[in-house]
C-alpha positions as CSV (number, residue, x, y, z in Angstrom):
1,X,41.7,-80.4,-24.5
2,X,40.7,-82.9,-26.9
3,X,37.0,-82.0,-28.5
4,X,36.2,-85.7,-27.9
5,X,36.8,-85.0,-24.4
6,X,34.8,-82.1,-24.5
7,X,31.8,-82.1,-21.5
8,X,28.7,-83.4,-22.4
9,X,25.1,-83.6,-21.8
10,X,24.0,-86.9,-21.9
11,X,20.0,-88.0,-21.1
12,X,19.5,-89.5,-18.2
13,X,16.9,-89.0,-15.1
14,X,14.0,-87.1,-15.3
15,X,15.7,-85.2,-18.7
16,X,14.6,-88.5,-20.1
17,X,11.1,-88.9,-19.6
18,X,9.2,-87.4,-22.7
19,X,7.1,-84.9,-19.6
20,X,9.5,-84.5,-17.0
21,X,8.9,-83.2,-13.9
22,X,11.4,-80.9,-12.0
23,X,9.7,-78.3,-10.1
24,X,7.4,-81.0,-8.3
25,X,10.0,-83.9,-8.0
26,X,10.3,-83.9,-4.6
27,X,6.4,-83.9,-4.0
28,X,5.0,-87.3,-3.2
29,X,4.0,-89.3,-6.2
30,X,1.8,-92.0,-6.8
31,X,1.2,-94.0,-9.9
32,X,-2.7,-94.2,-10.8
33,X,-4.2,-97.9,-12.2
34,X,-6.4,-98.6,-14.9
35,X,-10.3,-98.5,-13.6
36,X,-12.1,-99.2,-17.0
37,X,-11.6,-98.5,-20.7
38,X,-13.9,-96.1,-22.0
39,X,-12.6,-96.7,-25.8
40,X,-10.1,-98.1,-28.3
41,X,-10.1,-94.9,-30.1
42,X,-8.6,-92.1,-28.8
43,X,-11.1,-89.6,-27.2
44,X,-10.8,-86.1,-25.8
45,X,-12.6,-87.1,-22.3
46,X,-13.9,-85.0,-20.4
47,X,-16.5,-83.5,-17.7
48,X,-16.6,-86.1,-15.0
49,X,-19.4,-86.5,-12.6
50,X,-21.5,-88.7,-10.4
51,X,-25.2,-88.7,-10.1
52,X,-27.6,-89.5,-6.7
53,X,-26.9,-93.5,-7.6
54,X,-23.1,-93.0,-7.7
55,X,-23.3,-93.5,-11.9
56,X,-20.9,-91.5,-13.6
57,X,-21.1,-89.3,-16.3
58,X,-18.7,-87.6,-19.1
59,X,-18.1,-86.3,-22.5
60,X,-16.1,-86.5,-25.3
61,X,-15.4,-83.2,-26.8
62,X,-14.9,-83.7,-30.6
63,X,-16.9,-86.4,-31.5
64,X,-20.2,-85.3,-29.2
65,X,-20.8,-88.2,-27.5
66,X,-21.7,-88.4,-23.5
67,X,-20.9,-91.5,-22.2
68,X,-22.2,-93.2,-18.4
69,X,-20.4,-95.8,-16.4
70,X,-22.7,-97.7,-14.4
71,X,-21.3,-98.9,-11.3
72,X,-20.4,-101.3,-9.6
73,X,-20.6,-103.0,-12.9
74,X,-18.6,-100.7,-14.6
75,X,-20.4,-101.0,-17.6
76,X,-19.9,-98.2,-19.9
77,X,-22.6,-97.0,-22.7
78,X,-23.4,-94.4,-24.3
79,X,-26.4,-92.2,-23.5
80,X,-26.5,-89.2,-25.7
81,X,-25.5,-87.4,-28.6
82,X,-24.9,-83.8,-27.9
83,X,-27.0,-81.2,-30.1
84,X,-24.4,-78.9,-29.2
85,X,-20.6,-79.4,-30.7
86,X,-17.5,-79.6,-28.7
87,X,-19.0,-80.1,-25.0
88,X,-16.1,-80.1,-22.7
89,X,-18.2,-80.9,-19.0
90,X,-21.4,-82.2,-17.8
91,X,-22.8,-81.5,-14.3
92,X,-25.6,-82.6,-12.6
93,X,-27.9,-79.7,-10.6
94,X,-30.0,-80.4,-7.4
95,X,-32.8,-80.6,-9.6
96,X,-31.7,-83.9,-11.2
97,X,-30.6,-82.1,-14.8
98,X,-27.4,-82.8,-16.3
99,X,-25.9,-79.2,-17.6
100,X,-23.8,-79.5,-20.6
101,X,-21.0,-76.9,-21.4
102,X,-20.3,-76.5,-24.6
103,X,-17.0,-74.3,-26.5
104,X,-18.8,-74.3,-29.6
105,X,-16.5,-72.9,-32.6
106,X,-13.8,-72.0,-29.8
107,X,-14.2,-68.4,-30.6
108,X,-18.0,-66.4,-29.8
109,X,-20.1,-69.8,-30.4
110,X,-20.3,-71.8,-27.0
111,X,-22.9,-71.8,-24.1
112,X,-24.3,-74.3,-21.6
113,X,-27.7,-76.8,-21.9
114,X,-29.8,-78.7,-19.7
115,X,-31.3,-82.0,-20.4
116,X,-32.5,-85.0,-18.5
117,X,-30.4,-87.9,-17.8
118,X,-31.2,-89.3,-21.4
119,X,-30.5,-86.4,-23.4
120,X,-34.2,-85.3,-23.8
121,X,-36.0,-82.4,-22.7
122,X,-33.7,-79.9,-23.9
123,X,-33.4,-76.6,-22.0
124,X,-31.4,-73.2,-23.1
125,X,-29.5,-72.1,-19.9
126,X,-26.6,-69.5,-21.8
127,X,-27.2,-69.2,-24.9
128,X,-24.8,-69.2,-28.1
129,X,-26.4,-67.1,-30.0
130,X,-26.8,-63.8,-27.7
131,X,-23.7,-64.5,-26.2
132,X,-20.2,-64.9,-26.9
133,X,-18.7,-67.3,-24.2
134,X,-17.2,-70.8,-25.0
135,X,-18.3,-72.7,-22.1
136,X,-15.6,-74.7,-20.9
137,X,-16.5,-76.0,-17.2
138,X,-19.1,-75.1,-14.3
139,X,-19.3,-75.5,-10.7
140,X,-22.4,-75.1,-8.6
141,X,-23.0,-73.0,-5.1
142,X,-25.7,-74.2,-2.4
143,X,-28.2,-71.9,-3.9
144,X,-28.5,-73.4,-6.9
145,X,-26.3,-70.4,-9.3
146,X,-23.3,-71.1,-10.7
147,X,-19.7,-70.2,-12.0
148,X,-18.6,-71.1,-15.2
149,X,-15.4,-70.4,-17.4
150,X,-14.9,-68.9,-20.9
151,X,-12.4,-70.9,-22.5
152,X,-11.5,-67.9,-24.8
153,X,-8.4,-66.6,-25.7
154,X,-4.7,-67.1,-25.6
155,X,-1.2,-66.3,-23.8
156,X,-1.2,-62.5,-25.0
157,X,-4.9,-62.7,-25.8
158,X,-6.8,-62.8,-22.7
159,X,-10.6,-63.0,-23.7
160,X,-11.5,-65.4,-21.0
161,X,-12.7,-64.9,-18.0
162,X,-15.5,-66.9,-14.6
163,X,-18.6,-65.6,-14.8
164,X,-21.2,-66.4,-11.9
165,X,-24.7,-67.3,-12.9
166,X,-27.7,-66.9,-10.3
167,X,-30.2,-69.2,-9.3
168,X,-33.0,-68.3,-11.6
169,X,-30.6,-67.9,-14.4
170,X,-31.8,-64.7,-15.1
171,X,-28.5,-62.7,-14.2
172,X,-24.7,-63.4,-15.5
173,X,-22.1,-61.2,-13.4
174,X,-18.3,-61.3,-14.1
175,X,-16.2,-62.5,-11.0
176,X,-13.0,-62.3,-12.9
177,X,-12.0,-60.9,-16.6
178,X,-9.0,-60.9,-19.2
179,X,-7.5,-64.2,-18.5
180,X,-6.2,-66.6,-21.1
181,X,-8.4,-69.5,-21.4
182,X,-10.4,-70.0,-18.3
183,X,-10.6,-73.6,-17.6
184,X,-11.1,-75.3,-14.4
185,X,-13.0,-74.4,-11.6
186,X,-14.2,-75.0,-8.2
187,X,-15.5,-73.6,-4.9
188,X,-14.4,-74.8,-1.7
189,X,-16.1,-76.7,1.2
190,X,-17.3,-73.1,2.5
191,X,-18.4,-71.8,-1.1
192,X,-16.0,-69.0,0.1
193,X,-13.1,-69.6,-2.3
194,X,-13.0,-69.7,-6.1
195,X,-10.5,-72.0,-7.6
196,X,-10.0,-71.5,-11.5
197,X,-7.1,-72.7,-13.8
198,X,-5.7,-70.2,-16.5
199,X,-4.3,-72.7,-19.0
200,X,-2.5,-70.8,-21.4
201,X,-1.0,-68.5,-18.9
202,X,-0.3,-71.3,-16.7
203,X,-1.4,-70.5,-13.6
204,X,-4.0,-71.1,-10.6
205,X,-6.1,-68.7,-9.1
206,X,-7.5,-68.8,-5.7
207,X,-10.5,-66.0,-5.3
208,X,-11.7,-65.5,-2.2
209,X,-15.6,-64.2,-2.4
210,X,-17.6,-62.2,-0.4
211,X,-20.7,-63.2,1.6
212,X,-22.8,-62.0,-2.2
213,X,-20.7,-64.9,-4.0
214,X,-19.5,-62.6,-6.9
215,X,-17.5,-59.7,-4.9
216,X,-13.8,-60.3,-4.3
217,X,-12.9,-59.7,-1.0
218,X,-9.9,-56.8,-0.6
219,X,-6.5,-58.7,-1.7
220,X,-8.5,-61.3,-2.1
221,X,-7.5,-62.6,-5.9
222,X,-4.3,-63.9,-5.9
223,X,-2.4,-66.4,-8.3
224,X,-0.5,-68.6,-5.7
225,X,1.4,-71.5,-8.2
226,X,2.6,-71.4,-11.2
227,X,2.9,-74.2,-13.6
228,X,5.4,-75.3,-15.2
229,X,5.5,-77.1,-18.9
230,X,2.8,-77.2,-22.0
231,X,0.0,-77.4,-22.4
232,X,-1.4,-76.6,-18.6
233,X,-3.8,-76.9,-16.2
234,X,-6.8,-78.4,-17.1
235,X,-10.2,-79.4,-15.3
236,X,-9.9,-79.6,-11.3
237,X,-11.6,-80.9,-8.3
238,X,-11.8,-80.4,-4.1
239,X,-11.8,-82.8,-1.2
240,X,-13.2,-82.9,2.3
241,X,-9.9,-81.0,3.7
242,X,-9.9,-78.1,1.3
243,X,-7.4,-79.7,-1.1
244,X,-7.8,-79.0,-4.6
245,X,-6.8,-82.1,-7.6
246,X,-5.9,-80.0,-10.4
247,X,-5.6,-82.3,-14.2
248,X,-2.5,-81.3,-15.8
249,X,-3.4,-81.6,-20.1
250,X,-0.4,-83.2,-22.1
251,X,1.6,-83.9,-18.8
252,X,-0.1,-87.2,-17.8
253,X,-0.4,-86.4,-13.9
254,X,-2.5,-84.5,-11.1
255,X,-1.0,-82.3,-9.5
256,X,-2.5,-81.5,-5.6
257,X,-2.3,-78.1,-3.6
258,X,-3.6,-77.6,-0.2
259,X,-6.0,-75.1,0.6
260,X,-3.9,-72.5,0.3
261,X,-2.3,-73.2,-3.3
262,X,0.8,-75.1,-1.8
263,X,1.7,-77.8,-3.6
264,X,1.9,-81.2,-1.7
265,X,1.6,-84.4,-4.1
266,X,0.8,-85.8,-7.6
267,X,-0.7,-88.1,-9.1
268,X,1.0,-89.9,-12.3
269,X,-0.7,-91.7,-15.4
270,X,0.7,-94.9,-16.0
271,X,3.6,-94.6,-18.6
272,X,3.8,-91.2,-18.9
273,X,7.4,-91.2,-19.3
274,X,7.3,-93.2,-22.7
275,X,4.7,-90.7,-24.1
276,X,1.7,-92.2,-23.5
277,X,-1.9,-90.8,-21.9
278,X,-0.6,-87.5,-21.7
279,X,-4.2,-85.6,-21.9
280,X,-5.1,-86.1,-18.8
281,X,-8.4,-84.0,-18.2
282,X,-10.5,-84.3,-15.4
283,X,-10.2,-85.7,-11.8
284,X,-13.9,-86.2,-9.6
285,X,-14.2,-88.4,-6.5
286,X,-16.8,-91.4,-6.2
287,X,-18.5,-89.8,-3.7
288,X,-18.4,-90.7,0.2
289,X,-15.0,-92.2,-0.6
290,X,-11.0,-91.3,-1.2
291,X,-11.1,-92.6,-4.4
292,X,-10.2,-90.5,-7.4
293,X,-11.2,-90.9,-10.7
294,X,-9.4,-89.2,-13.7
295,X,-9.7,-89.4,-17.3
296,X,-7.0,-89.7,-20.1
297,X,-6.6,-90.2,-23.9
298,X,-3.8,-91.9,-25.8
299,X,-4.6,-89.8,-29.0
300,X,-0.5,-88.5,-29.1
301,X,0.5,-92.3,-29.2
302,X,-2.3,-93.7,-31.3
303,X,-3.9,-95.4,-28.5
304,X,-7.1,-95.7,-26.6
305,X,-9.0,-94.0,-24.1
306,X,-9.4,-94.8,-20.4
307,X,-10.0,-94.1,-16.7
308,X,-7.8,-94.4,-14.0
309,X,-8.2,-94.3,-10.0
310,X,-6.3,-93.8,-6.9
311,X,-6.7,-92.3,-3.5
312,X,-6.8,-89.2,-2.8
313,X,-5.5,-87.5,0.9
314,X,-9.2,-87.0,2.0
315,X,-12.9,-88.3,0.9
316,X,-13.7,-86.5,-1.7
317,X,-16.6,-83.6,-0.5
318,X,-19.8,-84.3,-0.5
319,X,-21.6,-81.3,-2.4
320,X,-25.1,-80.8,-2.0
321,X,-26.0,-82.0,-4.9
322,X,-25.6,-85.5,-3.9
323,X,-28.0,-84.5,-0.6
């Protein structure tokens, strides 16, 4: 045989997409739209969340800033500049305080803050300087405790690990341990599953609790997907069914599992396939709607910053902290 007849790969399909997706092709896949720019810079959004007026809030890691979108205006400013460096989440407690986590240095530095919805009033909740955590993202219960992740670590390094907090603050009690880079988490419509995203391991865990919120029940912590790709999961989210929206960083898409960790549709950024707003971050329902809102960054391609929307399969659930 001639070698110019020799077979060849050639790029065509998904093998030509700059993320492609293989595993979940088959899955159904939407396309997201642009819901408002945040800005023209490139910035590592994060942390989103709603307060009692359906405002939203979120961060920007590296530069500090935490930003609010007033709706239905969508007018975007910025409310505060975080003492703290690196916050990766903000989340709003019962009490009407927006808790800031925080990774701090990345390595024994981070912790988590409260403050009022300007910033002020500033209120030690984990400390960085008797602890070691790097706060990465926190979900509340009903009781007003809750779990948060240490973003420590790496794939043959597990330091990281979900930690539940209780009510008066008072104790911090492991749930799970040696992970690498605890990330995501949430709790389910009947607080009685843990959902948390290993990102450098590339994996979701589904932890079922026990009626004391911080036992595992017997088999109870199991890892039921595995992701596929760099750089992993990210920063995730429930619905009023039980399904979970999991961010998928420097893949451009949301990828959804039903209650039980199967995986049953996505969610694409717009362009993805050229390379652009690959670090996508964070999804978070307006609440008493389907509508999805996730953030994404074009810092790879040297472009901007923005929000997108789409709907989700359910209304997003309406947690108690919107009561």
């Amino acid at each position: 045989m001639s070698e110019q007849n020799l077979p060849t790969l050639t790029y065509k399909g998904a093998s030509k997409s700059a993320v492609p997706i293989i595993n979940e092709s088959e899955l159904q896949t939407i396309t997201a739209e642009p819901w408002v720019k945040i800005s023209d810079e490139g910035l590592q959004l994060e942390g989103l969340c709603f307060d009692r007026a359906h405002n939203l809030f979120l961060c920007e890691v590296f530069g500090g800033k935490v930003f609010r979108v007033d709706l239905p205006e969508r007018q975007v400013s910025t409310v505060f500049q975080s003492t703290k460096t690196n916050p990766a989440a903000v989340k709003i407690h019962k009490n009407g305080k927006l808790y800031v986590c925080y990774l701090g240095d990345f390595e024994s530095s981070g912790g988590i803050y409260a403050v009022d919805d300007a910033g002020n009033n500033f209120e030690d909740v984990i400390n960085d300087i008797t602890t070691e955590y790097c706060v990465d993202d926190l979900v509340f219960d009903s009781k007003g405790g809750f779990y948060f992740t240490d973003f420590r670590g790496y794939s043959t390094n597990p330091q990281g690990g979900v930690y539940y907090v209780s009510p008066d603050h008072q104790t911090v009690t492991p749930v799970i341990q040696n992970i690498s880079v605890a990330n995501g988490v949430a709790l389910s419509t009947d607080e009685s599953v843990l959902w948390v995203t290993e990102t450098n391991a590339n994996r979701l865990h589904r932890i079922e609790l026990l009626e004391d919120g911080v036992s595992i029940a017997p088999f109870g912590a199991s890892i039921p997907y595995y992701f596929t790709g760099h750089e992993g999961p990210d920063s995730c989210c429930i619905d009023s069914d039980d399904n979970l929206y999991v961010a998928m960083y420097g893949q451009g898409r949301v990828l959804v599992f039903n209650k039980r960790g199967y995986p049953i549709g996505q969610i694409l950024m717009p362009n993805r396939d050229e390379g652009h707003m690959l670090r996508s971050t964070h999804p978070a329902f307006i609440p008493g709607t389907d509508q999805l809102i996730i953030c994404a960054n074009d810092i790879e391609a040297g472009g901007d910053s923005w929000l997108f929307t789409a709907r989700g399969f359910a209304k997003g659930h309406n947690i108690y902290q919107f009561h």
